[in-house]
KOLTIFI-57213 format. One record per residue: residue number from 1; x, y, z of N, C-alpha, C, CB in turn. Coordinates in nm, 2 decimals. Glycine has a CB too. Example, Ala and Ser with C-alpha at 12.3 -4.5 7.8 and 13.67 -1.06 7.14 Angstrom:
<rs>
+------+--------+--------+--------+--------+---------+--------+--------+--------+--------+--------+---------+--------+
| resi |  neast | nnorth |    nup | caeast | canorth |   caup |  ceast | cnorth |    cup | cbeast | cbnorth |   cbup |
+------+--------+--------+--------+--------+---------+--------+--------+--------+--------+--------+---------+--------+
|    1 |   1.32 |  -0.57 |   0.78 |   1.23 |   -0.45 |   0.78 |   1.32 |  -0.33 |   0.78 |   1.13 |   -0.45 |   0.90 |
|    2 |   1.28 |  -0.22 |   0.71 |   1.37 |   -0.11 |   0.71 |   1.29 |   0.00 |   0.79 |   1.41 |   -0.06 |   0.57 |
+------+--------+--------+--------+--------+---------+--------+--------+--------+--------+--------+---------+--------+
</rs>
This chain:
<rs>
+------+--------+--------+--------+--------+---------+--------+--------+--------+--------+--------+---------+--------+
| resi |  neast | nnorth |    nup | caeast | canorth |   caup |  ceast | cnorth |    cup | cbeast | cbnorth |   cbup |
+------+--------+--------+--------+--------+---------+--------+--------+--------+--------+--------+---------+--------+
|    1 |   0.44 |  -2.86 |  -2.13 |   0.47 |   -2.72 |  -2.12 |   0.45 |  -2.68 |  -1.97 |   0.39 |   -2.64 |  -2.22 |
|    2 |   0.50 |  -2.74 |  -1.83 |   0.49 |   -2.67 |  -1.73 |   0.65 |  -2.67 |  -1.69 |   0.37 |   -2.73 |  -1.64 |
|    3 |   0.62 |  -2.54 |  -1.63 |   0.77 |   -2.51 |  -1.52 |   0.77 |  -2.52 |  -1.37 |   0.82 |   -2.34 |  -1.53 |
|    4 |   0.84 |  -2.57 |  -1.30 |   0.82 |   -2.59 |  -1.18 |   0.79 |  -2.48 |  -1.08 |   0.91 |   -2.66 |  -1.16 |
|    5 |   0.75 |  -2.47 |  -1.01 |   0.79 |   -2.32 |  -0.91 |   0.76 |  -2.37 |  -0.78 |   0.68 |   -2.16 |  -0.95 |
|    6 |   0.85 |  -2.33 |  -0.68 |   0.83 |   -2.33 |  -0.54 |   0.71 |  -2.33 |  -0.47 |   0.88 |   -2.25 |  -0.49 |
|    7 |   0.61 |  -2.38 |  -0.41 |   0.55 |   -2.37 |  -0.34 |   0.53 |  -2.26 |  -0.22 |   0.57 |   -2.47 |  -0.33 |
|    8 |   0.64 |  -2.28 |  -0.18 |   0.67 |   -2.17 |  -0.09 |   0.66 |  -2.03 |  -0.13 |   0.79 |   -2.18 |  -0.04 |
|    9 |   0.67 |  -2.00 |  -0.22 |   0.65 |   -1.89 |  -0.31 |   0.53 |  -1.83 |  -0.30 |   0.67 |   -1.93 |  -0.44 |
|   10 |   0.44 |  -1.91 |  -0.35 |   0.28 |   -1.85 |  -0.30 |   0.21 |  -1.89 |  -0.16 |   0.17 |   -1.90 |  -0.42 |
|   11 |   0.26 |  -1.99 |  -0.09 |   0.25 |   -1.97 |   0.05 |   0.27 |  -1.83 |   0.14 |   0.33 |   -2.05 |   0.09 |
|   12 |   0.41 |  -1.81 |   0.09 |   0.48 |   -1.65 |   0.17 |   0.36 |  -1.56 |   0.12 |   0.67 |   -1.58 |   0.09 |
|   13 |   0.31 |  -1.54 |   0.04 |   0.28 |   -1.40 |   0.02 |   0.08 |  -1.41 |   0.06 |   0.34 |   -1.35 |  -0.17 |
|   14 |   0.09 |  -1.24 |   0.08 |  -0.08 |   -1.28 |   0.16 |  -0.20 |  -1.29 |   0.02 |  -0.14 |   -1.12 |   0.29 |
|   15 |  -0.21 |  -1.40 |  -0.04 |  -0.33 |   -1.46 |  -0.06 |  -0.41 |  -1.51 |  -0.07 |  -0.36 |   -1.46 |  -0.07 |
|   16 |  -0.54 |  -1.48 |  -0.09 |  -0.68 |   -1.59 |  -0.04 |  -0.62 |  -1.71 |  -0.08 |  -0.85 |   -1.58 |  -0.11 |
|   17 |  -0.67 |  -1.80 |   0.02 |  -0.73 |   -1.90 |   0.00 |  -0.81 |  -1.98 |  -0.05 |  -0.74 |   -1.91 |   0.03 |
|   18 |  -0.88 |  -2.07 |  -0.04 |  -0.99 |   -2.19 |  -0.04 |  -1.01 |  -2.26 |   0.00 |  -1.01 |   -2.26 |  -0.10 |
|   19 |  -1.10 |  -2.32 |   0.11 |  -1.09 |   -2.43 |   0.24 |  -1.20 |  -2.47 |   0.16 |  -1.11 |   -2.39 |   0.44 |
|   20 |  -1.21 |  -2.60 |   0.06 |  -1.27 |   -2.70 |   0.04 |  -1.33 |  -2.82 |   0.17 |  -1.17 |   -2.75 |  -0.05 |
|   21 |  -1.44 |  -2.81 |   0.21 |  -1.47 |   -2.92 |   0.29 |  -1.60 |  -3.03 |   0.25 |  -1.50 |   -2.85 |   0.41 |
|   22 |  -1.64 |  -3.12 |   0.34 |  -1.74 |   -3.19 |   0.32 |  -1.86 |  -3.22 |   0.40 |  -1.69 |   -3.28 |   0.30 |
|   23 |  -1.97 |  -3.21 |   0.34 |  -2.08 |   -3.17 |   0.44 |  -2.14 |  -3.27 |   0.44 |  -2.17 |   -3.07 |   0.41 |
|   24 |  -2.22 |  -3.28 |   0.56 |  -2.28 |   -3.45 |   0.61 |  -2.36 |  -3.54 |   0.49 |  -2.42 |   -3.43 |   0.76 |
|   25 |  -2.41 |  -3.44 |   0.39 |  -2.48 |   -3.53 |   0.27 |  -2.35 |  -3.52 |   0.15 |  -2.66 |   -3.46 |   0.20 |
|   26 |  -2.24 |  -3.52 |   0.18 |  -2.15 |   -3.57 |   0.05 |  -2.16 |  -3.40 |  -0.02 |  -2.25 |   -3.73 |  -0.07 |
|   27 |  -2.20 |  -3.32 |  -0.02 |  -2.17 |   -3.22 |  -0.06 |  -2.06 |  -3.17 |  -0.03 |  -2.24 |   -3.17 |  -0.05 |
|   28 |  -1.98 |  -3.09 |  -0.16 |  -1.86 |   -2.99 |  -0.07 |  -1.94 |  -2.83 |  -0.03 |  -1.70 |   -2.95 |  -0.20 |
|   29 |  -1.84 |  -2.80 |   0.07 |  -1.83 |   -2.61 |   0.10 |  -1.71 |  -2.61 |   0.00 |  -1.79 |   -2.53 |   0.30 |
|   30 |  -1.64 |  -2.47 |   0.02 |  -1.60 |   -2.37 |  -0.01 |  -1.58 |  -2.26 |   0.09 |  -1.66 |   -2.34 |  -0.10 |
|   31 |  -1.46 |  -2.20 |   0.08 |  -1.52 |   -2.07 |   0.19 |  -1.36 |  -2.02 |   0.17 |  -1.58 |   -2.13 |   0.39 |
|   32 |  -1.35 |  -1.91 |   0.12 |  -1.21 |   -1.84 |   0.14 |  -1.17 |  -1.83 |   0.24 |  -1.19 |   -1.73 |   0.11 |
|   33 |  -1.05 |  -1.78 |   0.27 |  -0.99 |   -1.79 |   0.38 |  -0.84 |  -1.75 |   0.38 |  -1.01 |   -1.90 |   0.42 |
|   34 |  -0.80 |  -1.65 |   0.53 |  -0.64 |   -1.65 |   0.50 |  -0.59 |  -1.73 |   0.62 |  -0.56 |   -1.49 |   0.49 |
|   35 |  -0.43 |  -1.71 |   0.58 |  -0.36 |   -1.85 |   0.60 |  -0.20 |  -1.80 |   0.64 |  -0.37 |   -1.96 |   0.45 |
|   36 |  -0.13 |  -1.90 |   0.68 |   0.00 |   -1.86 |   0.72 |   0.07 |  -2.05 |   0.72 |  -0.01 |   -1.75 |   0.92 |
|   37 |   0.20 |  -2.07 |   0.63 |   0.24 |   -2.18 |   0.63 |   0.37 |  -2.19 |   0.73 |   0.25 |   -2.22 |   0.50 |
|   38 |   0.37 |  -2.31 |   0.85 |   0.47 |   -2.27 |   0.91 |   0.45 |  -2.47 |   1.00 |   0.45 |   -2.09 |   1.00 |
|   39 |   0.60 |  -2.46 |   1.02 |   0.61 |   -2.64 |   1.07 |   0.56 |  -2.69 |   0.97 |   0.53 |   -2.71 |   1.22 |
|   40 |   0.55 |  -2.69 |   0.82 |   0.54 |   -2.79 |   0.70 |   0.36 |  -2.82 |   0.74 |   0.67 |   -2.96 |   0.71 |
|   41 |   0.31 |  -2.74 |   0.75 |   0.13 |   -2.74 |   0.77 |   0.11 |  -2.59 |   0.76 |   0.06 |   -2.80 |   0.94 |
|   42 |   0.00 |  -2.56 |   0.69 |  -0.13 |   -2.45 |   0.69 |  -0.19 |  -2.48 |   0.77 |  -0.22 |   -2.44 |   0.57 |
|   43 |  -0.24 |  -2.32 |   0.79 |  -0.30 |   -2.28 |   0.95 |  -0.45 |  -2.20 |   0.91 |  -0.18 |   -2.15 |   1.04 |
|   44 |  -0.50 |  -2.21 |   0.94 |  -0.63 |   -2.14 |   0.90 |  -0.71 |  -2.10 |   1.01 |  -0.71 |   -2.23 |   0.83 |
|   45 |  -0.80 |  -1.96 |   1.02 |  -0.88 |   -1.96 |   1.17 |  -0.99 |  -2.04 |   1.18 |  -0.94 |   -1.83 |   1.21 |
|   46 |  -1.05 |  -2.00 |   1.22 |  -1.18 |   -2.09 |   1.33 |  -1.25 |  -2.09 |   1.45 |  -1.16 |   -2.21 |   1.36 |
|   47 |  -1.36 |  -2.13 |   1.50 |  -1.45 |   -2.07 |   1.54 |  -1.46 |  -2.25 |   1.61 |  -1.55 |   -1.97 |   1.43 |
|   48 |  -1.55 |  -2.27 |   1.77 |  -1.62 |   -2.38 |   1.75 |  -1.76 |  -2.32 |   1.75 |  -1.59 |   -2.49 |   1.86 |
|   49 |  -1.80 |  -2.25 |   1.71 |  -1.89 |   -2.22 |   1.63 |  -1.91 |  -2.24 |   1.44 |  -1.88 |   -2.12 |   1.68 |
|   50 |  -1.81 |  -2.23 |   1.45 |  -1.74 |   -2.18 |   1.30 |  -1.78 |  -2.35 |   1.17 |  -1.50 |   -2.15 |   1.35 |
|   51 |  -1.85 |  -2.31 |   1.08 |  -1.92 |   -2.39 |   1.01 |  -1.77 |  -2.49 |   0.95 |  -2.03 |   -2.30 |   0.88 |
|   52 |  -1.68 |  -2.44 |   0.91 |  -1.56 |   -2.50 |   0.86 |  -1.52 |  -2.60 |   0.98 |  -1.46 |   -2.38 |   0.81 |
|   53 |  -1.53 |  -2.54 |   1.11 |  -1.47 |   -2.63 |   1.22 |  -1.57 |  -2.77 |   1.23 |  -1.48 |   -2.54 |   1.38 |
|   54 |  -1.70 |  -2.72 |   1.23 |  -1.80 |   -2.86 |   1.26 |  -1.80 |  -2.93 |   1.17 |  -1.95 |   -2.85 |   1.29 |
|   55 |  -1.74 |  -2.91 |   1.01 |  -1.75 |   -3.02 |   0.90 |  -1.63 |  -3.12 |   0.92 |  -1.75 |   -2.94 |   0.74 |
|   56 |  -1.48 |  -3.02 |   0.94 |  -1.40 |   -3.07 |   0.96 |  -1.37 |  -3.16 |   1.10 |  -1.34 |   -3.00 |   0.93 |
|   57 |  -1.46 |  -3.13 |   1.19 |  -1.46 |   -3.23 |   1.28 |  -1.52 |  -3.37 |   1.27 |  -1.52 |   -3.18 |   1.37 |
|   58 |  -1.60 |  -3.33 |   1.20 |  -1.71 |   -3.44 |   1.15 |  -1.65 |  -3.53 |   1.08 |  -1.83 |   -3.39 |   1.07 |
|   59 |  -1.61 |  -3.48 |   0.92 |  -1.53 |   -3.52 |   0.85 |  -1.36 |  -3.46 |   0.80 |  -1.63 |   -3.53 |   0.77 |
|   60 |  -1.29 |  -3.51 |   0.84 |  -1.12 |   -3.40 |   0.85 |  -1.11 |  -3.42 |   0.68 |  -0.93 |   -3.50 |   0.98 |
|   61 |  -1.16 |  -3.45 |   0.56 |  -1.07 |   -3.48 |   0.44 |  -1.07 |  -3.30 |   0.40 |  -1.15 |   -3.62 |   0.32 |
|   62 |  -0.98 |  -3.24 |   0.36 |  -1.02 |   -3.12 |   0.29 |  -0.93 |  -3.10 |   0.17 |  -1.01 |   -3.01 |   0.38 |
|   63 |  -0.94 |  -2.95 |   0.12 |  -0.82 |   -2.94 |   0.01 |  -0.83 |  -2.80 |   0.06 |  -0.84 |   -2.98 |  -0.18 |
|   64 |  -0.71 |  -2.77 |   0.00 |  -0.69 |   -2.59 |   0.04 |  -0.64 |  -2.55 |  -0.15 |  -0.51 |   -2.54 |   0.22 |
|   65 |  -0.69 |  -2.47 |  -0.21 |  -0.66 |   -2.41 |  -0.36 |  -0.62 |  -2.27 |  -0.31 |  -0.79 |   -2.40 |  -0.47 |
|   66 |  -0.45 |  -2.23 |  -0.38 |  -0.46 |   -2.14 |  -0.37 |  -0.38 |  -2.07 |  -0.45 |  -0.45 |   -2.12 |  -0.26 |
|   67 |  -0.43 |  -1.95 |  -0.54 |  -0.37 |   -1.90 |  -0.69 |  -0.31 |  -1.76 |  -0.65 |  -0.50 |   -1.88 |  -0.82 |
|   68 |  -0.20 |  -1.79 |  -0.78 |  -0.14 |   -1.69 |  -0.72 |  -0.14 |  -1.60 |  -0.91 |   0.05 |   -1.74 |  -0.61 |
|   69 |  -0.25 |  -1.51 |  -0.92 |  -0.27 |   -1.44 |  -1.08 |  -0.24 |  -1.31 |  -1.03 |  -0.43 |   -1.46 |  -1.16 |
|   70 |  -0.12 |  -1.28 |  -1.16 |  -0.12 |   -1.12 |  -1.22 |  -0.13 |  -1.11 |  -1.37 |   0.01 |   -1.04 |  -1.19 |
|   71 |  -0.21 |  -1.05 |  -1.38 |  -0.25 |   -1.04 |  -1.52 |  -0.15 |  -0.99 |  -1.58 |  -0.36 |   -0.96 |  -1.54 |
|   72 |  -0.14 |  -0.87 |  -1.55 |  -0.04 |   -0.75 |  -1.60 |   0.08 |  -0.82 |  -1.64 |  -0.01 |   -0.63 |  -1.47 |
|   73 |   0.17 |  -0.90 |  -1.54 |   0.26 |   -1.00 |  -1.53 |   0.25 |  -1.12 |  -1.59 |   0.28 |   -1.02 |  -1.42 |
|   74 |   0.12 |  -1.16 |  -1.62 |   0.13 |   -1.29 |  -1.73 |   0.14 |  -1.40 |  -1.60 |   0.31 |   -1.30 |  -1.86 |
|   75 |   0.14 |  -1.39 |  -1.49 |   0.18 |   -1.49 |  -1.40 |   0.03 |  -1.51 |  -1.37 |   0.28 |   -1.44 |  -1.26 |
|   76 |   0.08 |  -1.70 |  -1.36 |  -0.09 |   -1.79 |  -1.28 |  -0.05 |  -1.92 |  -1.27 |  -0.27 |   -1.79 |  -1.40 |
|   77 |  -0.04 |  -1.91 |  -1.09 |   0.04 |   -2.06 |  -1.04 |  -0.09 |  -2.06 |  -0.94 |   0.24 |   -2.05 |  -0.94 |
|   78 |  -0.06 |  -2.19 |  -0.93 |  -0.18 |   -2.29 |  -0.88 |  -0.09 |  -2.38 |  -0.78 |  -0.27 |   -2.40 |  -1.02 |
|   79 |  -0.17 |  -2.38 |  -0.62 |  -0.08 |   -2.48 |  -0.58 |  -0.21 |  -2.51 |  -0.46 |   0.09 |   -2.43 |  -0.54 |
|   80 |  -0.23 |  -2.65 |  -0.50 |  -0.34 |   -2.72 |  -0.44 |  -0.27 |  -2.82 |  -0.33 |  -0.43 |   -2.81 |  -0.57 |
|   81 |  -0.32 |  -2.82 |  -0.19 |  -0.31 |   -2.88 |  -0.06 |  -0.43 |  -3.01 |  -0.04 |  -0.33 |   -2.75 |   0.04 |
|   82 |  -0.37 |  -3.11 |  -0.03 |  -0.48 |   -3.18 |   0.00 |  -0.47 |  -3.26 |   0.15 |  -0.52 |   -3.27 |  -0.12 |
|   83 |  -0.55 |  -3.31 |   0.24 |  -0.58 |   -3.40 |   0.33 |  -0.62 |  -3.41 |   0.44 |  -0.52 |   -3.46 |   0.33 |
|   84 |  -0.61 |  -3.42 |   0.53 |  -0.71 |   -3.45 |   0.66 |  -0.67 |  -3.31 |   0.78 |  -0.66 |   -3.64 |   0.74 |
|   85 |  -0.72 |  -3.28 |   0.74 |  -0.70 |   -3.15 |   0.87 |  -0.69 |  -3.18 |   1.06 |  -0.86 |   -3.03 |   0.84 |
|   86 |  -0.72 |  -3.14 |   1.11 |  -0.70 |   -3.16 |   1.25 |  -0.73 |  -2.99 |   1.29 |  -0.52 |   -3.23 |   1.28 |
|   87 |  -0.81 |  -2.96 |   1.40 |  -0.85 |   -2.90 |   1.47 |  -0.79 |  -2.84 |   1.60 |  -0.93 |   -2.95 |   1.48 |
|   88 |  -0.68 |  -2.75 |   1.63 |  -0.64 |   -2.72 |   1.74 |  -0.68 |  -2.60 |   1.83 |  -0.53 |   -2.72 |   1.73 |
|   89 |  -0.61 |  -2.60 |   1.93 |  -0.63 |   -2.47 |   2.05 |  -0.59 |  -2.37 |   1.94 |  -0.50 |   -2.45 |   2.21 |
|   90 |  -0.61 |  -2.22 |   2.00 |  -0.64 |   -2.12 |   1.91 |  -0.47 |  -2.07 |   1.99 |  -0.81 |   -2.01 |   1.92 |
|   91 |  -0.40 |  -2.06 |   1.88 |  -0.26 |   -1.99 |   1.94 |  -0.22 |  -1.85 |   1.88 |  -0.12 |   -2.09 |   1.91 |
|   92 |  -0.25 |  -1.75 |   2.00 |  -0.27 |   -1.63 |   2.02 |  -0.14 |  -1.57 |   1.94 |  -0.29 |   -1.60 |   2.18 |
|   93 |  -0.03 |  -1.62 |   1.96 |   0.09 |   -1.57 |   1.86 |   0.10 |  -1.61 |   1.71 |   0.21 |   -1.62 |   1.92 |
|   94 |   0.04 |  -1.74 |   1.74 |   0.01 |   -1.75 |   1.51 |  -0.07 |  -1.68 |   1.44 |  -0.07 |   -1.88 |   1.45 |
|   95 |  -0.15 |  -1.69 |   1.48 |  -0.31 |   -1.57 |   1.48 |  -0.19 |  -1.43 |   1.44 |  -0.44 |   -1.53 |   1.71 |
|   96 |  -0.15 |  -1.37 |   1.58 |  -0.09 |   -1.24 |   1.53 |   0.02 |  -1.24 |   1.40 |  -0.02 |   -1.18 |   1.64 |
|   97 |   0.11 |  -1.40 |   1.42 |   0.19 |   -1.38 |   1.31 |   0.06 |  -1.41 |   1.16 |   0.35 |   -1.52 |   1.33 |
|   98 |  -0.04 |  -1.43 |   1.18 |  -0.11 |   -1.49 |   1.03 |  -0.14 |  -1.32 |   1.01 |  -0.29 |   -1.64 |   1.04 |
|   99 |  -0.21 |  -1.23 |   1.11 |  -0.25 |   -1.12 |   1.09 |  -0.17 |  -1.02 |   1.00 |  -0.29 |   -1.07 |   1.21 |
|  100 |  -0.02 |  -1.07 |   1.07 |   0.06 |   -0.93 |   1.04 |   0.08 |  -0.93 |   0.88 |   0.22 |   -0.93 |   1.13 |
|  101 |   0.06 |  -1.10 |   0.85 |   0.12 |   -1.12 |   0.69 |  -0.03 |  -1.02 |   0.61 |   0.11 |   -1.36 |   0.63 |
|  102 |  -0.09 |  -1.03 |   0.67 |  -0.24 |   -0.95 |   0.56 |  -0.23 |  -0.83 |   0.63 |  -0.45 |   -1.02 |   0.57 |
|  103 |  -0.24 |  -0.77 |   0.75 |  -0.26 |   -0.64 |   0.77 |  -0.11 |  -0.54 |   0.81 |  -0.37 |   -0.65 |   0.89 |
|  104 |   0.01 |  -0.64 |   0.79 |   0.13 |   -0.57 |   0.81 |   0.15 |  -0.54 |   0.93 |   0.15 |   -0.46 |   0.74 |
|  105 |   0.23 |  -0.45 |   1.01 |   0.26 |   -0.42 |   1.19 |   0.12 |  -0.39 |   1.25 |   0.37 |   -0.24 |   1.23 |
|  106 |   0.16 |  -0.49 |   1.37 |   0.05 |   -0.42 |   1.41 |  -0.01 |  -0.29 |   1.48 |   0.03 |   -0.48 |   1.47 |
|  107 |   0.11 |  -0.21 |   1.47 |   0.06 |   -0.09 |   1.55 |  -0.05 |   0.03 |   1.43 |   0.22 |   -0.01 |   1.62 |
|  108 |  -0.03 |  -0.06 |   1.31 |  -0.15 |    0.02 |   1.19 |  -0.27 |  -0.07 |   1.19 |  -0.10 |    0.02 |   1.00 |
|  109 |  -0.27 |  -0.14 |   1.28 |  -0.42 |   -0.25 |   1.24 |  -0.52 |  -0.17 |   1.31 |  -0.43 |   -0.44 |   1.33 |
|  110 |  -0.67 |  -0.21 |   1.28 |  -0.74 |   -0.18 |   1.29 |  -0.87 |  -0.21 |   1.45 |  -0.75 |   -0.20 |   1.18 |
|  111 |  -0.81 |  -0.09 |   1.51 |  -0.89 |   -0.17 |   1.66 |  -0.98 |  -0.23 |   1.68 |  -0.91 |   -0.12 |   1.75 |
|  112 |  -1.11 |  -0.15 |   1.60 |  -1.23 |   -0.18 |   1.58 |  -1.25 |  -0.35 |   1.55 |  -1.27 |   -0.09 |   1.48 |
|  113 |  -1.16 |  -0.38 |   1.42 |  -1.17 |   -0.48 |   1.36 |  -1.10 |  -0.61 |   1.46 |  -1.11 |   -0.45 |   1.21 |
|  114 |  -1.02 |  -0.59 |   1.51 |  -0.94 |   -0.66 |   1.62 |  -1.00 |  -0.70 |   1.66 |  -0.86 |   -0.63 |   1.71 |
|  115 |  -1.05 |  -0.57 |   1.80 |  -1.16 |   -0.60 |   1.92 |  -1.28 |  -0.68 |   1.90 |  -1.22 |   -0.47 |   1.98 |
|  116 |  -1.35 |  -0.67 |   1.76 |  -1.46 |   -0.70 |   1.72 |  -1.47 |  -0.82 |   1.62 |  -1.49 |   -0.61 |   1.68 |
|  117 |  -1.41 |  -0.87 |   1.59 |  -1.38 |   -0.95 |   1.48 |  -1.29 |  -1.03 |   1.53 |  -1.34 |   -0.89 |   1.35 |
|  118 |  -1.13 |  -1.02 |   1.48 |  -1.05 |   -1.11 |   1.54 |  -1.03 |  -1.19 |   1.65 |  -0.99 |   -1.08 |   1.55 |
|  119 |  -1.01 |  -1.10 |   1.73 |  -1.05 |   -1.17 |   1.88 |  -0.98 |  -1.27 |   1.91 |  -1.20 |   -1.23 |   1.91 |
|  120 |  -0.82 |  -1.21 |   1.94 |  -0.71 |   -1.23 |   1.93 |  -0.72 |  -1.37 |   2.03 |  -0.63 |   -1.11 |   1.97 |
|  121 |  -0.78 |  -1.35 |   2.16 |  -0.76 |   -1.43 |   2.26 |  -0.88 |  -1.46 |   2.31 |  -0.69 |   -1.38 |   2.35 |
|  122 |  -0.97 |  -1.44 |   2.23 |  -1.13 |   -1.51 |   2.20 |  -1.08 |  -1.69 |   2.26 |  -1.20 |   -1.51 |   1.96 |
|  123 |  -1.16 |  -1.76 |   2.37 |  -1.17 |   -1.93 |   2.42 |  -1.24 |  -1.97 |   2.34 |  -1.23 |   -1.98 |   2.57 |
|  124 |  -1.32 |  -1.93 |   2.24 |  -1.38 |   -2.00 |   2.11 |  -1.27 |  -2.01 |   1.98 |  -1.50 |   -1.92 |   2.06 |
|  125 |  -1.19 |  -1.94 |   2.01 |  -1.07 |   -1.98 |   1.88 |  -1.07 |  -2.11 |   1.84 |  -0.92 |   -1.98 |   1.92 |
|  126 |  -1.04 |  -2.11 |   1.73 |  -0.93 |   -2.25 |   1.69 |  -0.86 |  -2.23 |   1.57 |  -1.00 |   -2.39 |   1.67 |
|  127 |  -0.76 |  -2.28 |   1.59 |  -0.67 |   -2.30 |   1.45 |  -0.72 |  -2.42 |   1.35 |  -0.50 |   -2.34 |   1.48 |
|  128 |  -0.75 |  -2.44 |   1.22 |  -0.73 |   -2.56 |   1.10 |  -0.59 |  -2.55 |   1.11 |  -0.80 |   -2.53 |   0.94 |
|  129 |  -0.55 |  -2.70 |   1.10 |  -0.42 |   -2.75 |   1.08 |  -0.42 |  -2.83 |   0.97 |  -0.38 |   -2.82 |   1.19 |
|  130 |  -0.37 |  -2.79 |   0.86 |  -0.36 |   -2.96 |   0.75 |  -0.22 |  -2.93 |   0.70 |  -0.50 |   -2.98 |   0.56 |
|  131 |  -0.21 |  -3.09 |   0.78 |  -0.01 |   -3.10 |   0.69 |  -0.08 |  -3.20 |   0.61 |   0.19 |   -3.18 |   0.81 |
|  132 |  -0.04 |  -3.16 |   0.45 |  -0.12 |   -3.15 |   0.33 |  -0.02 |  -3.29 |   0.30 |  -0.13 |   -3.00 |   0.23 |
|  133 |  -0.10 |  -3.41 |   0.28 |  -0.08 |   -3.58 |   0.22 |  -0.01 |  -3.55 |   0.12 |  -0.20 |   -3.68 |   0.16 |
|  134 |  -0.10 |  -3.46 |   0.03 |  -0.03 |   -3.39 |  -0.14 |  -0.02 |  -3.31 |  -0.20 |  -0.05 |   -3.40 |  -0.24 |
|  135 |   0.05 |  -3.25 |  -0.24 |   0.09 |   -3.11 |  -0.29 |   0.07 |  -3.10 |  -0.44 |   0.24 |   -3.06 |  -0.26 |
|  136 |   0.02 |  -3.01 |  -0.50 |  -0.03 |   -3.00 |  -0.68 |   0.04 |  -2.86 |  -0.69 |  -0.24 |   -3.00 |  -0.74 |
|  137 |   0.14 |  -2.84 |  -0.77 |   0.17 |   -2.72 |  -0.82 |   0.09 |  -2.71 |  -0.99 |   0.34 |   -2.71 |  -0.81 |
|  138 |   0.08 |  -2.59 |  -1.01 |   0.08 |   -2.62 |  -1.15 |   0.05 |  -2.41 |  -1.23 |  -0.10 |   -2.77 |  -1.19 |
|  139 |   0.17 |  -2.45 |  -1.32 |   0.29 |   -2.31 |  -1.38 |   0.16 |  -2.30 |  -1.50 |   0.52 |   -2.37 |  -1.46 |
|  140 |   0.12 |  -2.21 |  -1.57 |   0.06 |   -2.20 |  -1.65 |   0.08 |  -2.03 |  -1.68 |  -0.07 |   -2.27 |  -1.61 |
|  141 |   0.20 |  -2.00 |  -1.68 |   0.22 |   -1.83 |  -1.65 |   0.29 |  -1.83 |  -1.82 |   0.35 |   -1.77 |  -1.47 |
|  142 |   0.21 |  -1.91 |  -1.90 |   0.20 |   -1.87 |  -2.03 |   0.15 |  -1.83 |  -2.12 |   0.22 |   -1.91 |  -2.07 |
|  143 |   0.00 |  -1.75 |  -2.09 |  -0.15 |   -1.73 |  -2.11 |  -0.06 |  -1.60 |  -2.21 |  -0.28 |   -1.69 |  -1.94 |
|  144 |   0.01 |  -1.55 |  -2.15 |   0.03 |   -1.40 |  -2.24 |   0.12 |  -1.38 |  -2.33 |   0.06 |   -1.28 |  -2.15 |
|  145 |   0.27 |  -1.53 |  -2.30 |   0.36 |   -1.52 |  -2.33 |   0.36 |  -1.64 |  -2.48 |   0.43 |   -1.53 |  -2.21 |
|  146 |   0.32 |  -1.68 |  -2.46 |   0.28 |   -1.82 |  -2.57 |   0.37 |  -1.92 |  -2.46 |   0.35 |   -1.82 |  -2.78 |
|  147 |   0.45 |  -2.03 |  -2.56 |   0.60 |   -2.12 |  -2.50 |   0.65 |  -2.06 |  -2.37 |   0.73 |   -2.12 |  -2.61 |
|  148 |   0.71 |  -1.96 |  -2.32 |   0.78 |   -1.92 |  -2.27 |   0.71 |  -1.86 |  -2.18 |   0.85 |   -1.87 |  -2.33 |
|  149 |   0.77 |  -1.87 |  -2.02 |   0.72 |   -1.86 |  -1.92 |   0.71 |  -1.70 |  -1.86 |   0.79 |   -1.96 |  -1.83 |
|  150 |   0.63 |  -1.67 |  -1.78 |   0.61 |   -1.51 |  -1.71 |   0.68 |  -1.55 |  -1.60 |   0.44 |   -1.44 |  -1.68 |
|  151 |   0.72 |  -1.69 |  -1.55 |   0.74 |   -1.68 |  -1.42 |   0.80 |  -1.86 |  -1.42 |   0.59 |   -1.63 |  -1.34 |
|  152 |   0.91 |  -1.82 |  -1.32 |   0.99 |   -1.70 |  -1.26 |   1.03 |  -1.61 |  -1.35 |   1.10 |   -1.72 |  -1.20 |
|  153 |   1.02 |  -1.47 |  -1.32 |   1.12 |   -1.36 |  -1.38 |   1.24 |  -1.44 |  -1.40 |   1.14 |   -1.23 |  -1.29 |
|  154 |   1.26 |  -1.36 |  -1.58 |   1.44 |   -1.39 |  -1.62 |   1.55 |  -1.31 |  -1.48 |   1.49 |   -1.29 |  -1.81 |
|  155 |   1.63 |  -1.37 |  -1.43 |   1.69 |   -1.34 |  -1.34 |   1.82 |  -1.22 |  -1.40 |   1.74 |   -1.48 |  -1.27 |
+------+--------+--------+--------+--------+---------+--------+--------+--------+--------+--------+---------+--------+
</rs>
């Protein structure tokens, strides 16, 4: 009983994440996170400060989980990223294109939060990079409906 659904689908739209990582004693993190998919890889921020950056340097294996639920709608897709991330320069125009997907134009963003937080063009930047080994979709947008899917909408 599963239906297929695009990937791209819940990539495009802005939400959370999950940056699954691995910590020097075999433990995992966790840590939400937003994201922007683009050149067939997820983009994630970062810090070399940034706890997600020093695990994944350490060790690159990760997973990225990311659900896409409406209740109301009966919709709940799952589409799980997995494999070795890579650590780059912080690119000041991805950053803005990742921002604009969560905070829309920038001329409504929030300066405070910019200046103070984002830190558009912060030399401690970095981007997470994982062009993902394996992709897991999985359709389960039949919680409300019984057999018959919430998703995709009947066209």
């Amino acid at each position: 009983m599963m239906r297929e659904f695009d990937p791209n689908d819940v990539l495009s739209r802005p939400l959370m994440a999950n940056l699954a990582t691995v910590m020097p004693d075999g433990a995992p993190r966790n840590a939400p996170v937003w994201f922007i998919w683009e050149e067939g890889a997820i983009w994630l921020l970062g810090s070399v400060d940034g706890s997600a950056v020093k695990h994944l340097e350490r060790d690159p294996r990760c997973a990225v989980e990311i659900v896409h639920f409406d209740n109301d709608a009966g919709v709940l897709l799952h589409l799980g990223l997995r494999g070795k991330a890579t650590i780059e320069p912080m690119s000041p125009e991805r950053f803005r294109r990742l921002l604009h997907k969560y905070l829309g134009p920038e001329a409504g963003w929030n300066r405070w939060f910019i200046d103070n937080v984002a830190q558009i063009e912060h030399p401690d930047g970095r981007m997470i990079r994982l062009e993902p080994a394996s992709v897991f979709t999985n359709n389960v947008s039949f919680f409300r409906t019984g057999p018959d899917f919430a998703w995709p909408p009947d066209s």
